[in-house]
Structure formats: C-alpha cells, structure tokens
C-alpha positions as CSV (number, residue, x, y, z in Angstrom):
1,X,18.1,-7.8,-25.5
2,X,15.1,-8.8,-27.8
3,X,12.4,-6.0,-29.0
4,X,11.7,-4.7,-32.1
5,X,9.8,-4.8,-35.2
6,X,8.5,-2.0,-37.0
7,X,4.9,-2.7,-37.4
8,X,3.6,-4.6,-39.4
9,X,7.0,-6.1,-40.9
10,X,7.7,-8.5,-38.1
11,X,11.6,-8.1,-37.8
12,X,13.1,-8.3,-34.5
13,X,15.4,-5.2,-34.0
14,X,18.6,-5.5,-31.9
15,X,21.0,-2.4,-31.1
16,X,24.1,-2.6,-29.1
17,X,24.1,0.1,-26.2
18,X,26.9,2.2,-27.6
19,X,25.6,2.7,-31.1
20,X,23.6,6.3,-31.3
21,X,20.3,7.1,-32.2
22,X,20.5,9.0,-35.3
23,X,18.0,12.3,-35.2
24,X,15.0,12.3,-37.2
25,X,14.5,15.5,-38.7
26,X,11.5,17.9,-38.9
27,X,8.7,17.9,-40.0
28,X,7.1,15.1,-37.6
29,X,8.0,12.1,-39.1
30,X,5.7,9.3,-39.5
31,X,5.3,6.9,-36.1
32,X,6.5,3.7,-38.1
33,X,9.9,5.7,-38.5
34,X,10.1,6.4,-35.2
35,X,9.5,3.0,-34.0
36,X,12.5,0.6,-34.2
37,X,14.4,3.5,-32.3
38,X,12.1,4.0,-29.7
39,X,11.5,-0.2,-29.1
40,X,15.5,-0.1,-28.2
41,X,15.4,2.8,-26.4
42,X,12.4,0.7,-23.8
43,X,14.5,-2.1,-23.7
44,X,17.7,-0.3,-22.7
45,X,15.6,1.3,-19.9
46,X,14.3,-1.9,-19.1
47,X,18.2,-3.4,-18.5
48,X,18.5,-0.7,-16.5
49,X,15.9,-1.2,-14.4
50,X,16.6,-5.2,-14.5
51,X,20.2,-4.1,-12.8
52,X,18.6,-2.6,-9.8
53,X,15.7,-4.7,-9.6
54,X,18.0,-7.9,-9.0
55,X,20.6,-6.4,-6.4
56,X,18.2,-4.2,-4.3
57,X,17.0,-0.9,-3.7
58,X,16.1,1.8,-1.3
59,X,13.0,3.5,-1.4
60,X,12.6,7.3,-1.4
61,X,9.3,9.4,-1.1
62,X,8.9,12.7,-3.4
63,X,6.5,15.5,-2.0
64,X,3.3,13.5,-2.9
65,X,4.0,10.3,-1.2
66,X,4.6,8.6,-3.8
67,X,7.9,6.2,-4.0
68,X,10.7,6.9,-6.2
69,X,13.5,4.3,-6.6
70,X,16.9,4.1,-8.0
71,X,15.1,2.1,-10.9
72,X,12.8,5.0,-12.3
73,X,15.8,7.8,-11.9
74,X,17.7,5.5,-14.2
75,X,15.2,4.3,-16.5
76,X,14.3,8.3,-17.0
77,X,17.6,9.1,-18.0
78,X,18.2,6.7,-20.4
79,X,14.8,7.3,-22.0
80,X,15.0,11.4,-21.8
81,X,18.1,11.7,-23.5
82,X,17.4,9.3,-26.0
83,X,14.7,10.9,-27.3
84,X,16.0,14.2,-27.0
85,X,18.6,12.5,-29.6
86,X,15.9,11.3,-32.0
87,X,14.0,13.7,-32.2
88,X,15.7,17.2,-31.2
89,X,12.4,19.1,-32.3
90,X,10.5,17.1,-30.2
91,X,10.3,17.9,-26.2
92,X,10.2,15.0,-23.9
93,X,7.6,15.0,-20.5
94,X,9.0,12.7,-18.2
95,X,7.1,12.2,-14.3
96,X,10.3,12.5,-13.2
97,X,11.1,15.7,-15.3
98,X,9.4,18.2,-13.1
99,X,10.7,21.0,-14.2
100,X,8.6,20.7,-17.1
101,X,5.0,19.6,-15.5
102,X,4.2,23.5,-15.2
103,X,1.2,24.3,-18.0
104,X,3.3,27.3,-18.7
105,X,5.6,25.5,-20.1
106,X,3.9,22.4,-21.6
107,X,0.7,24.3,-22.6
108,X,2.4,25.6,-26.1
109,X,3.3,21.6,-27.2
110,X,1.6,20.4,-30.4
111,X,3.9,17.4,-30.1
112,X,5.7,15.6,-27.2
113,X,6.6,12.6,-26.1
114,X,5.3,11.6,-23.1
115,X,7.3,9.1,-20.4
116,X,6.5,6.9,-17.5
117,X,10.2,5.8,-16.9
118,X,8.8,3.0,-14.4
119,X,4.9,3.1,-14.1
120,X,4.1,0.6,-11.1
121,X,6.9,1.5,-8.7
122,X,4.7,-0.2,-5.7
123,X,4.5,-3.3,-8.0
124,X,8.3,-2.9,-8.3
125,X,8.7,-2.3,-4.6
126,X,6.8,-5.8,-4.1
127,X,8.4,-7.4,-6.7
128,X,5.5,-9.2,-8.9
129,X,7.0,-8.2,-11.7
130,X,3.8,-6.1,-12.7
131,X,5.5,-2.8,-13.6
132,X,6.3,-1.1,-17.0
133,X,7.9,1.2,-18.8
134,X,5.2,3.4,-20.9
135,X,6.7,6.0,-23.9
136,X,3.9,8.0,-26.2
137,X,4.1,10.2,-28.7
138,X,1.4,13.1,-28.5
139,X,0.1,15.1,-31.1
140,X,-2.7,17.2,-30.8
141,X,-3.6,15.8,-27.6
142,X,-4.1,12.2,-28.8
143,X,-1.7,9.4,-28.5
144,X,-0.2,8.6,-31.7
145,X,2.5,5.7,-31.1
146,X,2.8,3.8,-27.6
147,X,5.6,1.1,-26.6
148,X,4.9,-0.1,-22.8
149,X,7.6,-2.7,-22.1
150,X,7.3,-5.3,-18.8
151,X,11.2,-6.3,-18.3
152,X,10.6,-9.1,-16.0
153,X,8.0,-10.6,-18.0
154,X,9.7,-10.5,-21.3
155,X,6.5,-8.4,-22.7
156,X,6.4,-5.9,-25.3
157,X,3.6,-3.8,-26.3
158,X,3.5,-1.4,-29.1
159,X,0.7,0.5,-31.2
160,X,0.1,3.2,-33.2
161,X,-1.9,5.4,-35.6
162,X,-1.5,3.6,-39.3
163,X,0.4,0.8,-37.3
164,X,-2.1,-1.9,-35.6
165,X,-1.0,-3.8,-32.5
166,X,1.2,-5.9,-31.7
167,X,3.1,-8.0,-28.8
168,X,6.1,-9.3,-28.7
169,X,7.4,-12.2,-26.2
170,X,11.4,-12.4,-25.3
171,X,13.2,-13.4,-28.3
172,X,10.1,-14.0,-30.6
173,X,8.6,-12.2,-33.7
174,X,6.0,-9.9,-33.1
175,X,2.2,-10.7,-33.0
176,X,-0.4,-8.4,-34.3
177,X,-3.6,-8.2,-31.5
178,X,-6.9,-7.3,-31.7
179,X,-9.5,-6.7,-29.0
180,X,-12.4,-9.0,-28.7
181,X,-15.9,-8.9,-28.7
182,X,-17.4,-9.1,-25.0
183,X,-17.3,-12.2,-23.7
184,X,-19.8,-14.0,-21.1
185,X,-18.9,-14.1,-18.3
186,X,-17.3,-10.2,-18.4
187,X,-13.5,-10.1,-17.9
188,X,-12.5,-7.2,-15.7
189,X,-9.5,-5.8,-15.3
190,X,-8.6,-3.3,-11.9
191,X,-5.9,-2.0,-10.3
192,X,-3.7,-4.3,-7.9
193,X,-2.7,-1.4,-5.5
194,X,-5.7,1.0,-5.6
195,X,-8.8,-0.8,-5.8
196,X,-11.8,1.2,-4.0
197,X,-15.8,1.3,-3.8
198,X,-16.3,3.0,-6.7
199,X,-15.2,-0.1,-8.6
200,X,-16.8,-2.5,-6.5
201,X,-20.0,-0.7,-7.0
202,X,-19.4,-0.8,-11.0
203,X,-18.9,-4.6,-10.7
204,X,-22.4,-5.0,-8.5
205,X,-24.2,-3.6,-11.1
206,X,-22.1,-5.4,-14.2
207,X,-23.3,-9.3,-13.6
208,X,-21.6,-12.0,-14.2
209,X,-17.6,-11.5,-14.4
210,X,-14.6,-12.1,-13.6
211,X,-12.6,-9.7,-11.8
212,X,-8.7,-9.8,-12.7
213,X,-6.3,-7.4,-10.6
214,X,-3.4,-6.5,-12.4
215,X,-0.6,-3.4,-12.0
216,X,0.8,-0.3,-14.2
217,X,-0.5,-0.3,-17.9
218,X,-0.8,-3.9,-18.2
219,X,-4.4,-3.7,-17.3
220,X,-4.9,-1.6,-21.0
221,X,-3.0,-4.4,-22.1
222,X,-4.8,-7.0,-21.7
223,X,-7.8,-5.5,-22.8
224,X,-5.8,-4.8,-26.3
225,X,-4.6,-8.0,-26.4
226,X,-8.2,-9.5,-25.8
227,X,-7.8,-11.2,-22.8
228,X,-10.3,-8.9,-20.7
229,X,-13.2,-6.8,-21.9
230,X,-13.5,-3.7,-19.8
231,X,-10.9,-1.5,-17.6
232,X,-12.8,1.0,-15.8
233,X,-10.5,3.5,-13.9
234,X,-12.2,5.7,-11.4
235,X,-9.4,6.7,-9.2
236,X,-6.4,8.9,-9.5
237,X,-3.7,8.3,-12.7
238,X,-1.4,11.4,-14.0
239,X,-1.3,11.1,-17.9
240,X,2.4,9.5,-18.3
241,X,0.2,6.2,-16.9
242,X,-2.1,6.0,-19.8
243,X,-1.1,7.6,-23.3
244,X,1.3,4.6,-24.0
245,X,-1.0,1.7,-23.6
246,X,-3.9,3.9,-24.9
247,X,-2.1,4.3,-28.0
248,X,-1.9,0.6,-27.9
249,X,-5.9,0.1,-27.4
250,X,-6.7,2.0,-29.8
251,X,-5.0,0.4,-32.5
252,X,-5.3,-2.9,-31.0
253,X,-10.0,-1.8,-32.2
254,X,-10.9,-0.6,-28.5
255,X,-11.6,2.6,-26.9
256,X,-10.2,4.3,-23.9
257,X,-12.6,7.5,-23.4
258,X,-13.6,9.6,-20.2
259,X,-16.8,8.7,-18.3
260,X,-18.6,11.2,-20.8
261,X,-17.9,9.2,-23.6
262,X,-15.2,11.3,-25.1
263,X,-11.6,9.9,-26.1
264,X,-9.2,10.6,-23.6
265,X,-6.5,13.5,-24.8
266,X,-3.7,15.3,-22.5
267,X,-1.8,18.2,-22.1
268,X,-5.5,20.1,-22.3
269,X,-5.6,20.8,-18.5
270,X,-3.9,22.7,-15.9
271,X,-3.2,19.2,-14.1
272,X,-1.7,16.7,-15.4
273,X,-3.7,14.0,-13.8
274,X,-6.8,12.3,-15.9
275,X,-10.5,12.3,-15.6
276,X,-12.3,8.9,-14.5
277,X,-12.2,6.6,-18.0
278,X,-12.9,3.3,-19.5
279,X,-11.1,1.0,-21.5
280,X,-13.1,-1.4,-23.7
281,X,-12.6,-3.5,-26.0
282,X,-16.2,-3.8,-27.5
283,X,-16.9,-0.4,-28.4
284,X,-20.3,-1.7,-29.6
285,X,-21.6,-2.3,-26.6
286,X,-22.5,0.8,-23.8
287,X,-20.4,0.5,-20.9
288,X,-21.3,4.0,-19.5
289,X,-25.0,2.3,-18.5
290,X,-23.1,1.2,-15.9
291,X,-22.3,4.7,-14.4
C-alpha cells in the first residue's frame, strides 16, 4: 500500500509485510530517521483495520464505556511490536496497552511513543470512514513526529520537529501544508460524536462561521492543512487522541495550546486525559477572547 516519504524528499516508500524493521540505535535518533519506518508501520495497521472494516465486526465495551473492536486490538498489535522493533530503547503507550497507563510506570519516560491504534472507533462503528490511526513520538512532554493515517480515505498526515507538514493522497507524492491565515467567514472544526454547549456557546460569541463536524484527529487536520481555522476542544480526549496530529499542527505553522495559552505537553499528569485546548491556525490572532 502507498505511504511514505521522508520529509521533505518526496519519495513514496513501499515495504512488503514480511520484510523487518531494522532497530535504530540509541541515542534518540533524529525524527526524519524514524520516519519512513514508522509511515509503513500506519499503513500496515491500516490494512489491518481495512480487513475487519469490510467483512464486519462485533462490538465490545471496556470498563469505561467506551467500544473496542476487533479493528483497534489488531491495529495495536501491529503497531506495538513494530515499534518495539525500531526502537528497542524506546517504550511504546498504546490506549489499548493498559498495563502501562499507571503514572508509576510512565512517569520516569523522557521519550515514548505514543499510540491511538484506531482513534474514532464510533466513527468506525458507523462507518463514515472518519477514523484514524494516530502514532507520536514524545520527548520531554512535547510531540516531536506525528503520522495520523485515514485508511478509507486514502489520507496521510505526517509532521515533525525540523520536518514541516505534509499530506499524502493514495498513490501520490507527498505535499508539504501550511496553515492559513483566518479566513472570513471563520471555519470551525468540532467533533462529530461529542458536540455539547460549551461549543455552541464558543460559536455564539465567534460571528460569522462555518461550523464543520468532523471525527478522530482529522479535525487538527484540517486546521494543518488550512482548510479550517480554529478547533476548540472543550470536552473529554485522553492524550493518544491528540499528540499525533498536534505534532502535525505544529509544523504545519499553528498552535494547539490549553485554554491558558500554554502548548499542550503529556505524560505531566496523573491522568492521562487532556485539559480543554485550541487548535489554530492563525496564532496571530487571540482565540482565548473567546473564553
């Protein structure tokens, strides 16, 4: 399947499943040299999840009510023990890896890679095609490289510290993209599934817009891409939903910061679930006189 590129270089990478990763020693190497290998690592996930998307799927509920299918078990393991390969020195947080979501044993991590196997699982569930696969490398609490991948769109979204931005459509070359200055009227981007009166009262005090609902990481997406302004987020997301596309943002010229005004970080807090945030593209303009 197509994905690939290291950034900036604009070469399509292709990898047969049975060919391994080959382990990237210490010290932390440098995101670009991580990248081709972590593109084929999403798009063998993203096969995966393909498979069970197209013959059907039951749907289980873990403790917090929150669905689980065949599809994200899958994705999970293909992703955790490919990294695990790459980078041996590196630990891997998947949502499905629960094992590891105590602070006692995440708190000591300088570095980690961070893993939504299947972020948008009710999107997946309704099939609209609006899910994704998210991987992130953190270090020092900051995103430094993001891939978020939409199989059934044929989407690819990568971005990194030193790397730019870039998206890259089924068999095509990747395209480097840049956030845009706010347009008139607004473009808005908001959840598809959890939309609730906090946002509605953001968007009666924002004037004219346009309000785009959209699921998973795609909404940062867009925003990176420039085709919104503004994601404001003011409901529950754990952090495996947003360090991949916030990596992408970021280098993509845009901003994803709490409601404070800070950058959003992780593995900081007892909790693995994030503060309210924004994601902007216009970082000249101040979105929090809205709050």
């Amino acid at each position: 399947m197509r994905r690939g590129g290291a950034a900036g270089v604009g070469m399509i990478v292709q990898r047969s499943r049975s060919e391994p990763e080959r382990p990237l020693s210490e010290p932390s190497p440098d995101p670009a040299q991580l990248l081709p290998a972590v593109l084929r690592l999403v798009a063998e996930a993203e096969q995966a999840i393909l498979g069970v998307y197209a013959t059907g799927h039951e749907v289980e509920y873990k403790s917090d009510d929150s669905p689980i299918t065949r599809a994200d078990r899958a994705s999970h393991d293909i992703l955790s023990a490919g990294l695990a390969r790459l980078t041996p020195h590196i630990p891997v947080l998947s949502e499905e890896s629960a094992e590891q979501h105590a602070r006692a044993v995440r708190g000591p991590w300088r570095e980690f890679w961070l893993v939504d196997p299947l972020d948008g699982t009710r999107e997946f569930i309704s099939r609209n095609g609006e899910f994704t696969v998210n991987v992130a490398l953190v270090r020092d609490h900051r995103p430094v490289l993001g891939v978020v991948g939409a199989p059934v769109l044929g989407l690819t979204y990568y971005g990194g510290v030193g790397l730019g931005a870039f998206r890259v459509e089924a068999g095509q070359a990747p395209v480097r993209i840049h956030v845009r200055s706010a347009a008139n009227p607004l473009v808005v981007v908001g959840s598809r599934s959890h939309r609730g009166d906090s946002l509605d009262g953001v968007l009666s005090r924002l004037g004219d817009h346009e309000l785009r609902p959209m699921g998973s990481s795609l909404k940062f997406c867009l925003v990176a891409e420039g085709s919104a302004d503004f994601y404001p987020r003011l409901g529950p997301t754990s952090e495996w939903d947003t360090a991949a596309a916030q990596a992408v943002v970021e280098a993509a010229g845009g901003s994803v910061t709490t409601l404070d005004g800070l950058p959003l970080r992780y593995n900081e807090r007892d909790t693995l679930l994030n503060p309210f945030f924004l994601a902007v593209g216009d970082t000249s303009r101040d979105w929090r006189q809205l709050f």
